[in-house]
C-alpha positions in Angstrom: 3.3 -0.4 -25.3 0.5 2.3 -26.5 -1.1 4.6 -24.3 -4.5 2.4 -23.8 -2.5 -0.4 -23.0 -0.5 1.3 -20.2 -3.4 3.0 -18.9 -5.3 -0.6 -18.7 -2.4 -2.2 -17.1 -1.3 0.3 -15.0 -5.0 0.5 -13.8 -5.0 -3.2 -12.8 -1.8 -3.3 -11.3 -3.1 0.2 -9.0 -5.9 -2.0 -8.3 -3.7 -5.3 -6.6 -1.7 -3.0 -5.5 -3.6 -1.1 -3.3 -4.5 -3.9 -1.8 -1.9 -5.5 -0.1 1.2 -4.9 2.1 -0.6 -2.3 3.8 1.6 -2.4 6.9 2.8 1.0 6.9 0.3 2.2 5.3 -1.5 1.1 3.3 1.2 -0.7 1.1 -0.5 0.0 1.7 0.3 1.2 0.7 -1.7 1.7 0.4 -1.6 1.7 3.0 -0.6 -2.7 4.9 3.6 -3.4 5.1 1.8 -2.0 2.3 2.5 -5.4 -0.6 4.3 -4.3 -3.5 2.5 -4.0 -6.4 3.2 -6.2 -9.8 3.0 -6.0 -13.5 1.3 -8.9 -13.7 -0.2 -11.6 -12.3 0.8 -15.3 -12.1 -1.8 -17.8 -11.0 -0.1 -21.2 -11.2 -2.2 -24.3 -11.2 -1.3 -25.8 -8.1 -1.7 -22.9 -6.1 -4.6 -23.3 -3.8 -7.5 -21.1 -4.1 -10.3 -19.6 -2.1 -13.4 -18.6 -2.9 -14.3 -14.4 -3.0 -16.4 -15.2 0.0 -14.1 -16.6 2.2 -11.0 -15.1 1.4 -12.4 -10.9 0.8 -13.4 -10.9 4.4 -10.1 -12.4 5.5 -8.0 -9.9 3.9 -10.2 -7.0 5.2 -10.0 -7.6 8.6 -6.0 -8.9 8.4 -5.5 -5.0 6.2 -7.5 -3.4 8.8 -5.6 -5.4 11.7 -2.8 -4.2 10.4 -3.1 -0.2 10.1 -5.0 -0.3 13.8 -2.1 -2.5 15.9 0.7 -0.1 13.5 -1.1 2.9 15.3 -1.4 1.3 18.9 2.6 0.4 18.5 3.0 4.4 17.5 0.6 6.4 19.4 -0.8 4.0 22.4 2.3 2.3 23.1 4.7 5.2 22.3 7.3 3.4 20.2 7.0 6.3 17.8 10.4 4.7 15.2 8.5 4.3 11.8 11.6 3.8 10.2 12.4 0.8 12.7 9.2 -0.6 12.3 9.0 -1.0 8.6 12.4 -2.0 8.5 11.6 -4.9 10.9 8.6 -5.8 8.8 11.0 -6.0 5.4 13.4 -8.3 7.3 10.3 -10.5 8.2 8.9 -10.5 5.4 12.3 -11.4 3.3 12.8 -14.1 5.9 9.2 -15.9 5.7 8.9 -15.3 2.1 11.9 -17.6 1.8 10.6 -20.2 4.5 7.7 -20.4 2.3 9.4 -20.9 -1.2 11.2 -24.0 0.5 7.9 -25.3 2.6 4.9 -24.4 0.3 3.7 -23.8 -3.7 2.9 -20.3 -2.9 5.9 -18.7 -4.4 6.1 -21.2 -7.1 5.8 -18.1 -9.6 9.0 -17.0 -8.5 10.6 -20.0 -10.8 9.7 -18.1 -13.5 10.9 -14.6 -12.6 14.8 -14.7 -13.7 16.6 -11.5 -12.3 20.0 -10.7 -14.4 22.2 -8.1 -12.7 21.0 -5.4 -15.2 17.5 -6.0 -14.6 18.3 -5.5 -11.0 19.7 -2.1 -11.2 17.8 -0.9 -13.6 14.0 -1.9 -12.4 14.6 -3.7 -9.2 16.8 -1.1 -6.8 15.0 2.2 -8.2 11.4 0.5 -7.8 12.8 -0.7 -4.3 14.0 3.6 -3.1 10.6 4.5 -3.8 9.0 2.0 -2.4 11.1 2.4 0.6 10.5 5.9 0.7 6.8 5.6 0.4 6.6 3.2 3.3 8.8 5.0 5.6 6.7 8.5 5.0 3.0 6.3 4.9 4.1 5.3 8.5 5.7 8.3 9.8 2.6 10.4 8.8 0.9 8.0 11.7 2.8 9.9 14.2 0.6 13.1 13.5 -2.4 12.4 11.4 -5.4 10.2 12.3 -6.1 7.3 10.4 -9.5 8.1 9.3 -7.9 11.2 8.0 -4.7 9.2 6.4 -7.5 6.9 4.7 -9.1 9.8 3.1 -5.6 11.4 2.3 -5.1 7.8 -0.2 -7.7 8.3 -2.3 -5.6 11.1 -3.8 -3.1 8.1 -4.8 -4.9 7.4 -8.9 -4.5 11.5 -9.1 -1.1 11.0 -8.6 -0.8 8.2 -11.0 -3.0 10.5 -13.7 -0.7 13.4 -13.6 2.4 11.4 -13.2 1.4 9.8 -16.5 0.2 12.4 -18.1 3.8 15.1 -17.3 5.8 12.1 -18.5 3.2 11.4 -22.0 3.0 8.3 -20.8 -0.8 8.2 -21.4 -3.3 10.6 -22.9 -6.1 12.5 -20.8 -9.4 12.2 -21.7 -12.5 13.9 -20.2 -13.6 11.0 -18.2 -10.2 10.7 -16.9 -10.2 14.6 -15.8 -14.0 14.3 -14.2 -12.2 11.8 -11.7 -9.2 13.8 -11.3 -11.9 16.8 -10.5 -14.2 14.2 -8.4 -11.3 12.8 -5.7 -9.0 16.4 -5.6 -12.3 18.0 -4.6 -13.3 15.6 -2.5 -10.0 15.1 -0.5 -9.8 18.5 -0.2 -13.1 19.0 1.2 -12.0 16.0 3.4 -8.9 18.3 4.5 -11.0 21.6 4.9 -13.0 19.5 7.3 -10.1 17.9 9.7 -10.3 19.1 12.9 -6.9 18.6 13.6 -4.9 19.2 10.8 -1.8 19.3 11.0 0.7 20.7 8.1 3.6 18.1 8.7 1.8 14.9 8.6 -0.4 16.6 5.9 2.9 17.6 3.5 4.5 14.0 4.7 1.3 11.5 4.0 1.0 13.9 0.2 4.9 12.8 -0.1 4.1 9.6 0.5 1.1 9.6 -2.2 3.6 11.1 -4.6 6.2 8.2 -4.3 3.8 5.3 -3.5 2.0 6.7 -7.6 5.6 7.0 -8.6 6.5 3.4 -7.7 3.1 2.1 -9.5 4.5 4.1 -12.8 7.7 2.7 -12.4 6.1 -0.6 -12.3 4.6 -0.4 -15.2 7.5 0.6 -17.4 10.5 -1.0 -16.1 8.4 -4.5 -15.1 5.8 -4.7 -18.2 5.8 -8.7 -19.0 6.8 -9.6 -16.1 4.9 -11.9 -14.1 4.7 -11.7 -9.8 2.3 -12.4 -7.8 2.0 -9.8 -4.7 4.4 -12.3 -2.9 6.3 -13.1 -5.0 6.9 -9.0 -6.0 7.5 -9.3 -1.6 10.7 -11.7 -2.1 12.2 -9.4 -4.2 11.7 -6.2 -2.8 11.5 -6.9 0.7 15.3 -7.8 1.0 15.9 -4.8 -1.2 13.9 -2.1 0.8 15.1 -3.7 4.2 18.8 -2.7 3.3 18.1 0.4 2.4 15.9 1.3 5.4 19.0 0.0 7.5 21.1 2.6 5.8 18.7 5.3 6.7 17.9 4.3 10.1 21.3 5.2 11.9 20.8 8.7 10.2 16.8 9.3 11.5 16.4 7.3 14.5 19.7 5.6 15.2 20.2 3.5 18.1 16.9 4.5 20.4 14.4 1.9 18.7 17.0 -0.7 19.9 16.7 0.5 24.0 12.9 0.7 24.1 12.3 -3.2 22.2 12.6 -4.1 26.2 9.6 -1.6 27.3 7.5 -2.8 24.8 8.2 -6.3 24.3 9.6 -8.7 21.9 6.5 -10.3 21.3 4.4 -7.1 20.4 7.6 -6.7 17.5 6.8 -10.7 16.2 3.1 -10.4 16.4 2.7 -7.3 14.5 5.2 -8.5 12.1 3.6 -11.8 11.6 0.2 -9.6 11.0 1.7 -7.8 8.4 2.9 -11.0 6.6 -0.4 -13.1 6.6 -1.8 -9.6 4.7 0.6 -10.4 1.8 -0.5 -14.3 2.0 -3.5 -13.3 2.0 -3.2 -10.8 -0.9 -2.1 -14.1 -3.1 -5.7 -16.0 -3.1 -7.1 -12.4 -3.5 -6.0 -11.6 -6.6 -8.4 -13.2 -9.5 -10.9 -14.2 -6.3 -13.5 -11.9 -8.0 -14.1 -9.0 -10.5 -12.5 -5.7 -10.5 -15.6 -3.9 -9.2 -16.1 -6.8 -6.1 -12.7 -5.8 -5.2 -13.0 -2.0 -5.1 -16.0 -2.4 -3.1 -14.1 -4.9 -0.6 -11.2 -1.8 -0.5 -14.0 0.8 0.0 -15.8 -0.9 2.5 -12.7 -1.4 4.3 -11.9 2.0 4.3 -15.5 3.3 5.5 -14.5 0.6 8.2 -11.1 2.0 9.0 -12.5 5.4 9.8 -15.4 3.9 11.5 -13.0 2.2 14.0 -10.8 5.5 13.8 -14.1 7.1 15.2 -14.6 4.2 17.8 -11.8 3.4 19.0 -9.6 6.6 19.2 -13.1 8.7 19.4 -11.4 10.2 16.6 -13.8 13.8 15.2 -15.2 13.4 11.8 -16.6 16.3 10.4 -19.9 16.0 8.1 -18.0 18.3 5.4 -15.5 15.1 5.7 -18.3 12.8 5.4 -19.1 14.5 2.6 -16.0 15.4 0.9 -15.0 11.8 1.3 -18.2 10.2 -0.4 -17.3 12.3 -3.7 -13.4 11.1 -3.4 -14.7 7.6 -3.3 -17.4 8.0 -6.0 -14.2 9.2 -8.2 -11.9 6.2 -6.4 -14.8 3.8 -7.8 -15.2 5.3 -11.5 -11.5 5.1 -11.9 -10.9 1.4 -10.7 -13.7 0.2 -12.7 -13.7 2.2 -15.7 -11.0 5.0 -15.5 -9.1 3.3 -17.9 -11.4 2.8 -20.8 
């Protein structure tokens, strides 16, 4: 694959992925259980579809749902186990993916898809660790950042992707490339000069998270070019994947207390968030190919300037004007890249 040709589908695949499965997040992720991201998209004939305008605002309000009930379970309710949480969303999400492959047409793609046992180890189960890992830190960073401030923290993720590319020579720079990389470092950092309450360990652990969320869409694009998933479809892979792993680091991060507090909080508050999380991925499905690349980085910026709005509301979070600020240039550069970074 050349270099414009990665950088082109790399961009596209950033783009979907960003988008969905934004649980933890994002991702969703980033960032919703942030949805995995895919090389490419398959839009089978029978799969039902939904117009821009009814499905955009759908998925923004289900993404934003999703980041502000993962923050009341962590901050308002207490139940402060990240790695739990996304490891409960995983197992739901491998279960009702496979209810749906036997009930519906929506993972019809996955016919297609035909996993060999070397494709697996080499592509699945490495793509799966750092998409673990990118959830698990996305979420945890919850327990000490706001989430206006984590939503202005992700628009560092296509920096990541840029230098990530460019250490490995997996694409060339070019100047337009290195204005944006200028544009959204300046402007996050800005946004971070700004925070009233910063604070270095969610800072270092949401920049970790970056790092292995722009890994994972690399990854993607190497090990997985050609092949064709849908976001949920890419979710009955991985999810199964990333749940076991998460249940082998669980025991060694937060080992049995998550199990004793599911009583003070309530079954139901476990299923409903979980079954939020999964209609984002649905959703994600009949978003993909429901409009053009720049409708769709508007519908992710508007959700973010809506995120931090209710950040501000709700939690009466501080927003600095040097963050306004900052953050307007981050997302100028967010908007260059996703519509024309690539060309």
């Amino acid at each position: 694959m050349s270099s414009k040709d990665y950088e082109k589908a790399l961009s596209s695949s950033e783009q979907s992925g960003s988008q969905t499965l934004e649980v933890h997040d994002e991702k969703t992720s980033n960032d919703p259980l942030p949805s995995p991201v895919t090389a490419q998209v398959a839009r089978p004939a029978n799969k039902p579809k939904l117009s821009a305008a009814a499905i955009i605002p759908i998925w923004i309000v289900l993404s934003s749902a999703v980041i502000i009930y993962n923050n009341y379970v962590y901050n308002t309710l207490q139940f402060r186990f990240p790695v739990f949480l996304v490891t409960w969303h995983l197992t739901f999400a491998a279960i009702g993916t496979r209810v749906l492959q036997r009930t519906t047409h929506l993972l019809d793609g996955a016919k297609d898809v035909h996993v060999s046992k070397e494709l697996f180890i080499r592509s699945i189960l490495p793509i799966g660790l750092l998409f673990s890992a990118s959830l698990i830190l996305s979420n945890t960073a919850y327990l000490y950042l706001s989430v206006a401030y984590i939503q202005m923290l992700k628009a560092f993720v296509p920096v990541a992707i840029l230098l990530i590319s460019w250490t490995f020579r997996i694409a060339e720079p070019n100047k337009k490339l290195a204005v944006i990389v200028v544009m959204i470092s300046s402007g996050v950092a800005l946004a971070s000069q700004g925070e009233l309450k910063f604070n270095i360990v969610g800072f270092l652990t949401q920049a970790a998270a970056v790092v292995f969320e722009a890994s994972r869409l690399v990854m993607i694009q190497i090990l997985l070019h050609g092949l064709k998933m849908d976001p949920l479809v890419s979710l009955h892979y991985y999810a199964p994947v990333c749940a076991i792993i998460n249940l082998a680091v669980l025991p060694l991060t937060e080992g049995l207390a998550p199990f004793y507090e599911i009583a003070r909080i309530g079954p139901w508050i476990l299923l409903s968030n979980a079954a939020v999380a999964f209609l984002l991925n649905i959703a994600a499905v009949f978003l993909v190919g429901a409009g053009s690349g720049l409708v769709l980085t508007l519908a992710g910026v508007f959700k973010d300037i809506l995120l931090i709005s209710g950040s501000v509301l709700i939690w009466g979070t501080s927003i600095t004007p040097l963050q306004v600020f900052g953050y307007s240039i981050a997302l100028g550069g967010l908007v260059l890249y996703k519509t024309s970074g690539s060309k």
